[in-house]
Jmol script that loads the backbone (N, CA, C; Angstrom):
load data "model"
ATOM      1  N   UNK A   1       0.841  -1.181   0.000  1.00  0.00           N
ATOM      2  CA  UNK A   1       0.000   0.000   0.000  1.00  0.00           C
ATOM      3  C   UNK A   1       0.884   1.243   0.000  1.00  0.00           C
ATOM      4  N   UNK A   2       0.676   1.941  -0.692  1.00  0.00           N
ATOM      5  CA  UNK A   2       1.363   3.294  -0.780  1.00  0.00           C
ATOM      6  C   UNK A   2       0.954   4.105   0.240  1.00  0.00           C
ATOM      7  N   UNK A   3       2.262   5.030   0.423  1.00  0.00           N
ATOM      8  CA  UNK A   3       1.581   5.780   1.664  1.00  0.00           C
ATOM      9  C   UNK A   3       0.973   6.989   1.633  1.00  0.00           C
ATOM     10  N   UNK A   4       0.879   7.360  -0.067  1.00  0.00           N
ATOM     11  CA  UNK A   4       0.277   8.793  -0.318  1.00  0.00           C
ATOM     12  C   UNK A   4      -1.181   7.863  -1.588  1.00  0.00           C
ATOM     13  N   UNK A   5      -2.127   8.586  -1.032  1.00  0.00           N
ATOM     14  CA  UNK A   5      -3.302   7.928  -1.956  1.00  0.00           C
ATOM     15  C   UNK A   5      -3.589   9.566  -3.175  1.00  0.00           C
ATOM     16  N   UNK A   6      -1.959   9.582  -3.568  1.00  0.00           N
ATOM     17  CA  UNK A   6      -2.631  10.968  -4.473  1.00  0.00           C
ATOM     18  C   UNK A   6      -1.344  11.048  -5.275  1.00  0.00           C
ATOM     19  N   UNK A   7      -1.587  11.652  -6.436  1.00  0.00           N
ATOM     20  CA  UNK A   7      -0.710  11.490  -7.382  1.00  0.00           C
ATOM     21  C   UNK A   7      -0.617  12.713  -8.178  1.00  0.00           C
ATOM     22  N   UNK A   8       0.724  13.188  -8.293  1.00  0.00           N
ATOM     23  CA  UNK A   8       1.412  14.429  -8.672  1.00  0.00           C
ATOM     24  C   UNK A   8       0.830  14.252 -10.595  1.00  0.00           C
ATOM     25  N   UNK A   9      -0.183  15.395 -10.627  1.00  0.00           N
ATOM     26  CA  UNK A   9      -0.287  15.223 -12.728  1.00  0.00           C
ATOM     27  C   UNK A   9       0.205  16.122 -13.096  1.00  0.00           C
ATOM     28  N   UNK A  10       0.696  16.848 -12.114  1.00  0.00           N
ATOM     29  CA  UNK A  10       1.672  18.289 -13.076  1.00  0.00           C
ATOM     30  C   UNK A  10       2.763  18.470 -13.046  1.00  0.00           C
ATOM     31  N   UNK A  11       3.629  18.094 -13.812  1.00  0.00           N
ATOM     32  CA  UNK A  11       5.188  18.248 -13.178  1.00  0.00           C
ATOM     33  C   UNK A  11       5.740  18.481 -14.197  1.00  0.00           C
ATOM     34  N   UNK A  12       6.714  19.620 -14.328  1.00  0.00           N
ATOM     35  CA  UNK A  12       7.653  20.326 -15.484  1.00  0.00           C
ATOM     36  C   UNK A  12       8.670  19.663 -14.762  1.00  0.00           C
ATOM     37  N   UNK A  13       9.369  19.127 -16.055  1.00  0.00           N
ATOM     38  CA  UNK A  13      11.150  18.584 -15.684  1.00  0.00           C
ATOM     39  C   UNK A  13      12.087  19.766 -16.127  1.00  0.00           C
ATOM     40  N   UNK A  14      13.001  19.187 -16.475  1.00  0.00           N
ATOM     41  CA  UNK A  14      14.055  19.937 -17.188  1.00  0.00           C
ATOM     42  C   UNK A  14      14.021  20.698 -18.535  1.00  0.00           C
ATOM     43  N   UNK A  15      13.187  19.398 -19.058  1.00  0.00           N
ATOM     44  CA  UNK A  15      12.730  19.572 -20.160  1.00  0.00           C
ATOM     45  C   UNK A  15      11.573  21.068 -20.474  1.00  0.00           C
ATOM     46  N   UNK A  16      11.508  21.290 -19.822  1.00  0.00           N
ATOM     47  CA  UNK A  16      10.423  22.471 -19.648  1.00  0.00           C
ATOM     48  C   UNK A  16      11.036  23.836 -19.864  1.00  0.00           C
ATOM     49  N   UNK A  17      11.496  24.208 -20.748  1.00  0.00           N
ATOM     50  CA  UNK A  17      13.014  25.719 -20.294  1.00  0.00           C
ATOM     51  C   UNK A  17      11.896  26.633 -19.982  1.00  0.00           C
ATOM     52  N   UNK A  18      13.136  26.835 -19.073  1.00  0.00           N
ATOM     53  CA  UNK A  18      13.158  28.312 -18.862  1.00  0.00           C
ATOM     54  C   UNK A  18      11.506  28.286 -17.554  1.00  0.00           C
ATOM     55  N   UNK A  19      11.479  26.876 -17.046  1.00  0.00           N
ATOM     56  CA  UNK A  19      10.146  26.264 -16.252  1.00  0.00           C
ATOM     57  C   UNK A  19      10.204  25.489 -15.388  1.00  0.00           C
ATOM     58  N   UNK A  20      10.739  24.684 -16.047  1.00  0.00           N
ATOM     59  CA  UNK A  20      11.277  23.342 -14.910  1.00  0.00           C
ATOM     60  C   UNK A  20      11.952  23.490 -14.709  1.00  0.00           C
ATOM     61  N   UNK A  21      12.471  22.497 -13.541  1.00  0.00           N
ATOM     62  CA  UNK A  21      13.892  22.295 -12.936  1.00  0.00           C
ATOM     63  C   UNK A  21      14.397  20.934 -12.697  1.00  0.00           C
ATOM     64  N   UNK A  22      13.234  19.960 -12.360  1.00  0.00           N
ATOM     65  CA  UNK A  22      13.526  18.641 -11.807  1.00  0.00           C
ATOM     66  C   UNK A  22      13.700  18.079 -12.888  1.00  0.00           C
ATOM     67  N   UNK A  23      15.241  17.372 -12.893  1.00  0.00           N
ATOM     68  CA  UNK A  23      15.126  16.183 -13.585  1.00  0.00           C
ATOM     69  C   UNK A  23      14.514  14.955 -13.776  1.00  0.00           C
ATOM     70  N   UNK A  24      14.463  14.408 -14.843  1.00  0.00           N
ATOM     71  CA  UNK A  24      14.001  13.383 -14.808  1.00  0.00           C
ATOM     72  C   UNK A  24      14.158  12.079 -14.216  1.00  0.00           C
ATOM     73  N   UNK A  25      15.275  11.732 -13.473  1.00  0.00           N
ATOM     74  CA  UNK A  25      15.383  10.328 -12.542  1.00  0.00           C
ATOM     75  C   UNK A  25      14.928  10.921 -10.858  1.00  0.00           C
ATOM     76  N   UNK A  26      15.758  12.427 -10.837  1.00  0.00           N
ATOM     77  CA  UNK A  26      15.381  12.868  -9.375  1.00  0.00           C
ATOM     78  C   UNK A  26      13.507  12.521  -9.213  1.00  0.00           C
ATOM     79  N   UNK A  27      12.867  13.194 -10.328  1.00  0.00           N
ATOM     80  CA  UNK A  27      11.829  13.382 -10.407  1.00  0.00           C
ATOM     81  C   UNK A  27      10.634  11.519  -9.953  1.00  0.00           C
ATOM     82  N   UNK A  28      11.268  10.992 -10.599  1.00  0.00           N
ATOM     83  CA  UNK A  28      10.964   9.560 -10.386  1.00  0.00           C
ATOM     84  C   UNK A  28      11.241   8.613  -8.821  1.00  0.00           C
ATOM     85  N   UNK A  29      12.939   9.291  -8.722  1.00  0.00           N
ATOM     86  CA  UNK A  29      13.034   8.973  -7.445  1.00  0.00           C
ATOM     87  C   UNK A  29      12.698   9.167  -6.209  1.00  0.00           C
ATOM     88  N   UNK A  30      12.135  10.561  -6.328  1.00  0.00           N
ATOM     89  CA  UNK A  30      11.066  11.051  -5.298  1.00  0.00           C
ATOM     90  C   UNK A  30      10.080  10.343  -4.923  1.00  0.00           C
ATOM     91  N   UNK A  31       9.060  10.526  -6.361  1.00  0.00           N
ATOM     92  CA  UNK A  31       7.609   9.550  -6.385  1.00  0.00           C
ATOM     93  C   UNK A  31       8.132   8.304  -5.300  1.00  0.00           C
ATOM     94  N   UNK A  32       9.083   7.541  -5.805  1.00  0.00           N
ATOM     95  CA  UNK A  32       9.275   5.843  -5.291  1.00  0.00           C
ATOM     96  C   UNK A  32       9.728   6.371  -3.883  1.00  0.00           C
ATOM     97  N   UNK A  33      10.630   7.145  -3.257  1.00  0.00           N
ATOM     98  CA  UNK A  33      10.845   7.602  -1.923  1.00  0.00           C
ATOM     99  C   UNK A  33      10.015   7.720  -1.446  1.00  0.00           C
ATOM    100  N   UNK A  34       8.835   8.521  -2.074  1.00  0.00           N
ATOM    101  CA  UNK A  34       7.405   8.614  -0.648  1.00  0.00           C
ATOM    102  C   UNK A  34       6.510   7.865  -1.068  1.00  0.00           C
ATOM    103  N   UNK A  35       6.691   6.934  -1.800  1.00  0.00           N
ATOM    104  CA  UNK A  35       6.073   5.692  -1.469  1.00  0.00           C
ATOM    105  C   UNK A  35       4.395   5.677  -2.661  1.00  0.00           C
ATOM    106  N   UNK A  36       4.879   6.798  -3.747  1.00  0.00           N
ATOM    107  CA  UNK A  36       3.589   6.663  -4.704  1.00  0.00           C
ATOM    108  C   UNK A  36       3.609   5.946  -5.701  1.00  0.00           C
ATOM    109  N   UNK A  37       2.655   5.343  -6.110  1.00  0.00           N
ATOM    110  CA  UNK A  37       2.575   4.444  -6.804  1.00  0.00           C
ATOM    111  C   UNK A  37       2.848   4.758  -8.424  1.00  0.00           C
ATOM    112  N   UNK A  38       2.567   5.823  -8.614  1.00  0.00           N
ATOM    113  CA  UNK A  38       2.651   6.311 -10.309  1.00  0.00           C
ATOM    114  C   UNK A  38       2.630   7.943 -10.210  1.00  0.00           C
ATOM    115  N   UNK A  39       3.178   8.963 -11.584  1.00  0.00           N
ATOM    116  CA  UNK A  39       3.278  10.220 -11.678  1.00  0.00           C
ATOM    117  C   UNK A  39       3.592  11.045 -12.834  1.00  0.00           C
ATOM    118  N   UNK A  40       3.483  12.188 -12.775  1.00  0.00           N
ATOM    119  CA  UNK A  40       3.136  12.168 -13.869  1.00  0.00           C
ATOM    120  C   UNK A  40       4.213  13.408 -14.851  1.00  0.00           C
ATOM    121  N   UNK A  41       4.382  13.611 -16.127  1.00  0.00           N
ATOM    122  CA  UNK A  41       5.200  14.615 -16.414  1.00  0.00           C
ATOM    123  C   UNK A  41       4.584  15.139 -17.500  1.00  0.00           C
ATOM    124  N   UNK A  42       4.391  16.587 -17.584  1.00  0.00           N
ATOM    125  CA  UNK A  42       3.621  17.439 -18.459  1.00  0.00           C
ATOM    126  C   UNK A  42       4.213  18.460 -18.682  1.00  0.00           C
ATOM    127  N   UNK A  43       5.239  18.409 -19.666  1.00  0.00           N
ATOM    128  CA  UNK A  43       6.466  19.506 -19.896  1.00  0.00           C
ATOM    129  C   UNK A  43       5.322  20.408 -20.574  1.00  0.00           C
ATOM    130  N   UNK A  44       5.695  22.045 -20.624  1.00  0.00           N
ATOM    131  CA  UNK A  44       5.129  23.246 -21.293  1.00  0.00           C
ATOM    132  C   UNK A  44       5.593  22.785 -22.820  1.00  0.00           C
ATOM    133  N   UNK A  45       4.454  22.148 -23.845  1.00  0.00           N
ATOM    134  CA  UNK A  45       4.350  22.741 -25.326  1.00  0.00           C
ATOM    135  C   UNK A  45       5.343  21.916 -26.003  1.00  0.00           C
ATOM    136  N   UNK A  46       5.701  20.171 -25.281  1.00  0.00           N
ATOM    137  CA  UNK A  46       6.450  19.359 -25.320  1.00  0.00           C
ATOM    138  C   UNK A  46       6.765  18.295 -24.747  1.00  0.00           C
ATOM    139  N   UNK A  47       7.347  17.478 -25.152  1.00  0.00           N
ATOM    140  CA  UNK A  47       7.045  15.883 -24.788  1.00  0.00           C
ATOM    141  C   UNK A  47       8.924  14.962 -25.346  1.00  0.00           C
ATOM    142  N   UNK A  48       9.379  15.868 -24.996  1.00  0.00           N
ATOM    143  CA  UNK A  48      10.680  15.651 -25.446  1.00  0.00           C
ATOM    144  C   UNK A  48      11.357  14.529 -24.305  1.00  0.00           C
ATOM    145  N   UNK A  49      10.864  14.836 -23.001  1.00  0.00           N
ATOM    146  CA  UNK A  49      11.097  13.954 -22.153  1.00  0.00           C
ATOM    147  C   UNK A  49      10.803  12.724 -21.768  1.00  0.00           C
ATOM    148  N   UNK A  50       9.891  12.455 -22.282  1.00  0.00           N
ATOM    149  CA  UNK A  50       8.832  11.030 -22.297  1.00  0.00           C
ATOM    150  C   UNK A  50       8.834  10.072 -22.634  1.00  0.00           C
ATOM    151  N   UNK A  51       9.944   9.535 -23.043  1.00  0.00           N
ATOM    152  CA  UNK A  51      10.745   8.198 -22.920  1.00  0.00           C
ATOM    153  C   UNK A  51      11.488   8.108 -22.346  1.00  0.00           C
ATOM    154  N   UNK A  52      12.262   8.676 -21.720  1.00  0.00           N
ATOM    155  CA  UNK A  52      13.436   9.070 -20.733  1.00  0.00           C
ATOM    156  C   UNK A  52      12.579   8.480 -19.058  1.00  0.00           C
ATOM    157  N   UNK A  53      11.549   9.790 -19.202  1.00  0.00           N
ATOM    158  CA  UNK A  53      10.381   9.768 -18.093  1.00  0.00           C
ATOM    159  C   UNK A  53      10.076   7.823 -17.595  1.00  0.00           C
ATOM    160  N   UNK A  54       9.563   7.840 -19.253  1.00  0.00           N
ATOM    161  CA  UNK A  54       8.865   5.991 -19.027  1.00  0.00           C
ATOM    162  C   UNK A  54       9.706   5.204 -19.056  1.00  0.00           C
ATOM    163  N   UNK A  55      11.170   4.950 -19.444  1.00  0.00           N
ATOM    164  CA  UNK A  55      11.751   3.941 -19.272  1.00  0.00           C
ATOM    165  C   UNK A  55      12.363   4.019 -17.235  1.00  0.00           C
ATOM    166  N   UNK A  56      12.662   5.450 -16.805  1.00  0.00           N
ATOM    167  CA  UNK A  56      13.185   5.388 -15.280  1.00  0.00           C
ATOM    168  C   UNK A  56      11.871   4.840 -14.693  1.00  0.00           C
ATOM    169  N   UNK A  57      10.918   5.674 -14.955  1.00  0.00           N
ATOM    170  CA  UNK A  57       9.421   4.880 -14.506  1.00  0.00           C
ATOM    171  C   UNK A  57       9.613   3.304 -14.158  1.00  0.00           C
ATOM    172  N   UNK A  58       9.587   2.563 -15.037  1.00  0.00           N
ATOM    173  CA  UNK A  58       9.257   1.402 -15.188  1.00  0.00           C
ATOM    174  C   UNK A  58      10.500   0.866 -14.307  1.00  0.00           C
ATOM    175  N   UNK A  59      11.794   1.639 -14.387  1.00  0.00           N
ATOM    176  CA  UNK A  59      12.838   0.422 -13.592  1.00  0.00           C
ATOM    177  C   UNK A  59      12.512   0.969 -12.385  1.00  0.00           C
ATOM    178  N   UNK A  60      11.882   1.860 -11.798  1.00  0.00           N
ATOM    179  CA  UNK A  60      11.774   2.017 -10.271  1.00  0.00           C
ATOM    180  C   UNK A  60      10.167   1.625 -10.036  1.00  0.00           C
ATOM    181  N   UNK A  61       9.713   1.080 -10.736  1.00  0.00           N
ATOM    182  CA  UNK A  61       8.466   0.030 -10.287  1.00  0.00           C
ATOM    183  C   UNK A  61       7.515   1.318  -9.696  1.00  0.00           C
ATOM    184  N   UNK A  62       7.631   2.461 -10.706  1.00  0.00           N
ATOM    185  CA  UNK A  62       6.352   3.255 -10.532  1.00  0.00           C
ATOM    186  C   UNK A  62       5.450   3.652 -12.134  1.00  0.00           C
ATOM    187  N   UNK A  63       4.346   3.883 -11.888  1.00  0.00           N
ATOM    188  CA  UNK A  63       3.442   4.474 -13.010  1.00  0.00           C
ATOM    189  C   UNK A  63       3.836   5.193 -14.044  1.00  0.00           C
ATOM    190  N   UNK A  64       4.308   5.410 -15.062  1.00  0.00           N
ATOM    191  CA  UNK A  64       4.312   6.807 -15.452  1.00  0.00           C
ATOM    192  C   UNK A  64       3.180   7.380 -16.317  1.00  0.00           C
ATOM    193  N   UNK A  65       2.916   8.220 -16.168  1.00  0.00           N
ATOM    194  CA  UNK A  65       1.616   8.971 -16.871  1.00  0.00           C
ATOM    195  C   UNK A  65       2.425   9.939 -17.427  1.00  0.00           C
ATOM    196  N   UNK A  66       2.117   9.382 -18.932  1.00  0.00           N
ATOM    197  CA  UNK A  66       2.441  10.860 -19.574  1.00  0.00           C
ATOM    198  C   UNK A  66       1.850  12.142 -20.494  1.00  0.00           C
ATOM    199  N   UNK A  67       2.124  12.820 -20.435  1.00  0.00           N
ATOM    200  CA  UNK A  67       1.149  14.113 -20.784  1.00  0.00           C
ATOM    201  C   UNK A  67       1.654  15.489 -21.123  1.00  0.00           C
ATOM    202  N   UNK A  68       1.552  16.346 -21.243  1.00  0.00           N
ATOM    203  CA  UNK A  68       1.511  17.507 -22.102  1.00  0.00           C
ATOM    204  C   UNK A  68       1.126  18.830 -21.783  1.00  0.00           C
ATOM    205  N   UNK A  69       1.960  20.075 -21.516  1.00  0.00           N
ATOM    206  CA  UNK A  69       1.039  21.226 -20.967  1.00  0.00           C
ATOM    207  C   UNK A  69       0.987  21.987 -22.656  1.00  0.00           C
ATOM    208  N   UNK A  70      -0.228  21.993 -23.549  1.00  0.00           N
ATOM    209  CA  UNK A  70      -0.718  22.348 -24.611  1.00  0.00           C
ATOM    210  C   UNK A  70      -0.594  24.154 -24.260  1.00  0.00           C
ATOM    211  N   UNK A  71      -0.411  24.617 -25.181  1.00  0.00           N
ATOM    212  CA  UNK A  71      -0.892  26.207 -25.540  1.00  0.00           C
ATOM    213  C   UNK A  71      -2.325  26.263 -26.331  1.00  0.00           C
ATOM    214  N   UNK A  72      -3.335  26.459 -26.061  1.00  0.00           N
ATOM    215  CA  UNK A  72      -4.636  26.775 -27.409  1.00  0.00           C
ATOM    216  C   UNK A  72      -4.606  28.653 -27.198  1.00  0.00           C
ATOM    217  N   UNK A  73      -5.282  28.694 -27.692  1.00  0.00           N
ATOM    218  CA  UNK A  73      -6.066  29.980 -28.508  1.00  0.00           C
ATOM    219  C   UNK A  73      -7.239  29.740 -28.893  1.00  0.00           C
ATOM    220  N   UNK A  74      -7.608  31.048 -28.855  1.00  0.00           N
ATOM    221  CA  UNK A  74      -9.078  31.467 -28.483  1.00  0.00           C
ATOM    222  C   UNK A  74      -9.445  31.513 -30.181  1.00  0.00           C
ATOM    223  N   UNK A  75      -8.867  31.496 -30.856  1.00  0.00           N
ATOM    224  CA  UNK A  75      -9.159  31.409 -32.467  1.00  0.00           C
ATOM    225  C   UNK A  75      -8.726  30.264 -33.155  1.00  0.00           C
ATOM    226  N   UNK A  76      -7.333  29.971 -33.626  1.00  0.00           N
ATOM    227  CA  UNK A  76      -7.018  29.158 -34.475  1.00  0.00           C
ATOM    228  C   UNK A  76      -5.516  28.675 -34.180  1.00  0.00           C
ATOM    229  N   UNK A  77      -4.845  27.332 -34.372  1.00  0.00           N
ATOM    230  CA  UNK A  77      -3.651  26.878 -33.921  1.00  0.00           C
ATOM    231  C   UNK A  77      -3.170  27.489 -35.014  1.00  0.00           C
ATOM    232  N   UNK A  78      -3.333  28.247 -35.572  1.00  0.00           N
ATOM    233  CA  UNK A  78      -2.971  28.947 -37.072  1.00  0.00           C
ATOM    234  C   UNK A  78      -2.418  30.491 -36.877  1.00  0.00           C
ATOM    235  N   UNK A  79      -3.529  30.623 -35.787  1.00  0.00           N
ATOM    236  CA  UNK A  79      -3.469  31.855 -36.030  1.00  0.00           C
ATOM    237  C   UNK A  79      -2.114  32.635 -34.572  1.00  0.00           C
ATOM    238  N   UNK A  80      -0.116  32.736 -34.739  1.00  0.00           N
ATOM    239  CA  UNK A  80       0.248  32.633 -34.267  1.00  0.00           C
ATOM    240  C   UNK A  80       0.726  34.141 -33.898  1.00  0.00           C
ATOM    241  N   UNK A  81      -0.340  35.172 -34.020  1.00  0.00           N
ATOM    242  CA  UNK A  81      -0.204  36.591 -33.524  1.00  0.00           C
ATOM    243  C   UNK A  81      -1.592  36.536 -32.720  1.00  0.00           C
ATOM    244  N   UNK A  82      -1.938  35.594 -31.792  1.00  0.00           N
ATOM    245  CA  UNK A  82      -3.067  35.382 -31.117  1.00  0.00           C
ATOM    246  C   UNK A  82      -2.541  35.651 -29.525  1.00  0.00           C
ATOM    247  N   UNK A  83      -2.634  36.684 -28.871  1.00  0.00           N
ATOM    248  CA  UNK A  83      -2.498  36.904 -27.338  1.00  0.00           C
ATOM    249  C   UNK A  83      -2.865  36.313 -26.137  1.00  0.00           C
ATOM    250  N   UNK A  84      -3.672  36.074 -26.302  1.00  0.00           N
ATOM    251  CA  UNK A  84      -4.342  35.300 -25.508  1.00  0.00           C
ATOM    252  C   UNK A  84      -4.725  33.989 -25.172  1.00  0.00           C
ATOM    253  N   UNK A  85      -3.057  32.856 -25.115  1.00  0.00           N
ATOM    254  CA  UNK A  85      -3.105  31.791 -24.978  1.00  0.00           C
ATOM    255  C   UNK A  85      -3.257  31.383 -23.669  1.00  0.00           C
ATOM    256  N   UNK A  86      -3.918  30.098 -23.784  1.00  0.00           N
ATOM    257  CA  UNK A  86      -4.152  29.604 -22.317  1.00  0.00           C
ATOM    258  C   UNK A  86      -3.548  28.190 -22.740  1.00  0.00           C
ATOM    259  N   UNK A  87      -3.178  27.470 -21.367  1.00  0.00           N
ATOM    260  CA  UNK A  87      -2.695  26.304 -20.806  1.00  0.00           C
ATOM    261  C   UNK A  87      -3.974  24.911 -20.867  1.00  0.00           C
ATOM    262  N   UNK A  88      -3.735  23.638 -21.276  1.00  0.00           N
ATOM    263  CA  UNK A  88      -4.544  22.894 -20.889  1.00  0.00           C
ATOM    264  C   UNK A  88      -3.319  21.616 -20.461  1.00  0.00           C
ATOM    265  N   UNK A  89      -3.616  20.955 -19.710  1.00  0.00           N
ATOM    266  CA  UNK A  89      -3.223  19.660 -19.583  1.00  0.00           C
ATOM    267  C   UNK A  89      -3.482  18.359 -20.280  1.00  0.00           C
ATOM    268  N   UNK A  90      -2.916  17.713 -20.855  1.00  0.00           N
ATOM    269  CA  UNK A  90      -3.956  16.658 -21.431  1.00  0.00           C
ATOM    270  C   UNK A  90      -2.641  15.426 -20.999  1.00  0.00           C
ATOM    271  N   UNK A  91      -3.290  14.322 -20.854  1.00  0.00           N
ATOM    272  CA  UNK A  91      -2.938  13.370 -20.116  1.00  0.00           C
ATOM    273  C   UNK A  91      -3.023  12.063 -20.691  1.00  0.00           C
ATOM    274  N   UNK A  92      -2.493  11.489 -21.241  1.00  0.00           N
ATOM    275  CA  UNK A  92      -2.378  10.026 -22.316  1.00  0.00           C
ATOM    276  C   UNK A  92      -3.125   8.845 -21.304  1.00  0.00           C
ATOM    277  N   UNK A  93      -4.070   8.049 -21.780  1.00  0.00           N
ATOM    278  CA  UNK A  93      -4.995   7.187 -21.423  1.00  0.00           C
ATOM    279  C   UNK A  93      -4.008   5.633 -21.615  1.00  0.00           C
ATOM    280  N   UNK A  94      -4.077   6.067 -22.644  1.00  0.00           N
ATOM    281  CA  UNK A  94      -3.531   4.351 -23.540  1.00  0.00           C
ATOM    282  C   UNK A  94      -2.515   4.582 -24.241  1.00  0.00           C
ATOM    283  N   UNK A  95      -1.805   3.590 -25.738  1.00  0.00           N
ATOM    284  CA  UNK A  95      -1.173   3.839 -26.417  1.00  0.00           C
ATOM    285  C   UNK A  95      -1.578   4.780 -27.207  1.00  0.00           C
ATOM    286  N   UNK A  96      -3.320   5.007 -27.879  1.00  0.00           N
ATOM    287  CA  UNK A  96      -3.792   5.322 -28.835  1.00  0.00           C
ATOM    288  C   UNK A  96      -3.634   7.357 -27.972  1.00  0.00           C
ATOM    289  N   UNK A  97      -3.675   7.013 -27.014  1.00  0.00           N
ATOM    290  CA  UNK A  97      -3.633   8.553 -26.583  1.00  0.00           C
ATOM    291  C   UNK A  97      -2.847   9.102 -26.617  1.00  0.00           C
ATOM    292  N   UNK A  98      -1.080   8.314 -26.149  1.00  0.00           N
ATOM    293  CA  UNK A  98      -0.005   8.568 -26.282  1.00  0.00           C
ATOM    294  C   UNK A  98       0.450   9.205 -27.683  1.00  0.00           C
ATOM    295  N   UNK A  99      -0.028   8.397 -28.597  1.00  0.00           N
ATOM    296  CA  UNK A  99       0.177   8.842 -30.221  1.00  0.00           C
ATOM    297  C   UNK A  99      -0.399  10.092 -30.606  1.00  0.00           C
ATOM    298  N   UNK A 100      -1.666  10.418 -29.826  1.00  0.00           N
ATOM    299  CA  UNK A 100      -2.577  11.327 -30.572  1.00  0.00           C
ATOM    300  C   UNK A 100      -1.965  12.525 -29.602  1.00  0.00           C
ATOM    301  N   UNK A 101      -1.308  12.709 -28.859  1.00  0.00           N
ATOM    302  CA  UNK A 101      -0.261  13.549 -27.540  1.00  0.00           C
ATOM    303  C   UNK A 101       0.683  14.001 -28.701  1.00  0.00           C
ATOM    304  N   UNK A 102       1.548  12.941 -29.379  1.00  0.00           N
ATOM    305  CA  UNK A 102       2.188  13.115 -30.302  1.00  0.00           C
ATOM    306  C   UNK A 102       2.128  13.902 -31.392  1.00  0.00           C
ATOM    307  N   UNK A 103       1.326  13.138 -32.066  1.00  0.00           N
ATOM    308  CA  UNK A 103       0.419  13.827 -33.191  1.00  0.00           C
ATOM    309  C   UNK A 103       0.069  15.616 -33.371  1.00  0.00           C
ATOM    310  N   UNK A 104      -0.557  15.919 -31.694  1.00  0.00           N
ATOM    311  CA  UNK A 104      -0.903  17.397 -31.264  1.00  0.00           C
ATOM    312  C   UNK A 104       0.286  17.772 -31.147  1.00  0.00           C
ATOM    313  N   UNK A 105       1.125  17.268 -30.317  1.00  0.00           N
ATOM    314  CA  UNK A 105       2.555  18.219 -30.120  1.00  0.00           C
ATOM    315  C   UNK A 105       3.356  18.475 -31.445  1.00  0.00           C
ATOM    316  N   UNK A 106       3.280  17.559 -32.687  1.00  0.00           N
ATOM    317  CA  UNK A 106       3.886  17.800 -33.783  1.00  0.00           C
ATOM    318  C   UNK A 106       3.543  19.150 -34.877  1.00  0.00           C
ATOM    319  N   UNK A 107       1.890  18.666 -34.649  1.00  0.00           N
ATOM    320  CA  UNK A 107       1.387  20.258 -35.331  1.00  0.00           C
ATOM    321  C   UNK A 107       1.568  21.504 -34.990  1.00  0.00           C
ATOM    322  N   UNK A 108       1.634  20.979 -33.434  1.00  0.00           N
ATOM    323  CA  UNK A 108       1.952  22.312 -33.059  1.00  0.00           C
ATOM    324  C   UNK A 108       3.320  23.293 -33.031  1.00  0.00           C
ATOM    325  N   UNK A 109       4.347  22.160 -33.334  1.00  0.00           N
ATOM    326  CA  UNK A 109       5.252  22.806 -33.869  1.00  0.00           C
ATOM    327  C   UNK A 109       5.094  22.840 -35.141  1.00  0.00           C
ATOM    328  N   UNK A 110       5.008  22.326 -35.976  1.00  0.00           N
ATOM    329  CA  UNK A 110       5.043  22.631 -37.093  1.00  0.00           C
ATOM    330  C   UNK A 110       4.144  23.418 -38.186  1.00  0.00           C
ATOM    331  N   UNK A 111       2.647  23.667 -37.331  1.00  0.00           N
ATOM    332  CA  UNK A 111       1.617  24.728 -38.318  1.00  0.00           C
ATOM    333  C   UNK A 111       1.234  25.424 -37.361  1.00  0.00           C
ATOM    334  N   UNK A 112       1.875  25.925 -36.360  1.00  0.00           N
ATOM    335  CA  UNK A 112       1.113  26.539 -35.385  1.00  0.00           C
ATOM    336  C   UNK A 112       1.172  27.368 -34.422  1.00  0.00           C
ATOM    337  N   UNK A 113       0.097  27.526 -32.968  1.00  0.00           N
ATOM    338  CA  UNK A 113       0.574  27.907 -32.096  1.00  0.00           C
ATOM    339  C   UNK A 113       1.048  26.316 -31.147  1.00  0.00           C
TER     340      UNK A 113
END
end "model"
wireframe off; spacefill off
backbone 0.3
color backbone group
């Protein structure tokens, strides 16, 4: 039984510039120090870390959830003189979610905001 019944879904690593700070094994080794079962990493507008994240995951016999802090706009992922971006979290379910995490983070570099 774990001794925390709650689980960290927001966490900027390193990977996060100019945002994060925690690395990615510290970050893991924590979780398994206080005793949680799984956790989670949602770099700002990137996912660069997330195999790194899931392979320490898995050798310290915790969860990893991985996920994404998205930029939208109030108009169009197009439209990249748009002020008024906001933050969402989105959080991979399965494989098929993991991909489609992918998928969003790619457009968004590449046609977008």
């Amino acid at each position: 039984m774990s001794k925390y019944n709650f689980v960290h879904l927001h966490n900027h690593s390193e990977y996060s510039l100019l945002d994060g700070m925690i690395q990615v094994d510290k970050l893991v080794g924590k979780a398994k120090e206080l005793g949680m079962n799984s956790v989670a990493i949602t770099d700002h507008g990137n996912m660069y870390g997330a195999i790194e994240f899931y392979k320490k995951c898995k050798a310290e016999g915790v969860k990893p959830i991985i996920g994404s802090e998205f930029y939208f706009t109030p108009t169009s992922r197009f439209d990249k003189s748009a002020r008024n971006a906001n933050h969402l979290i989105l959080l991979a379910k399965s494989e098929i979610g993991y991909k489609n995490l992918i998928k969003l983070s790619s457009y968004s570099f590449t046609e977008g905001f």
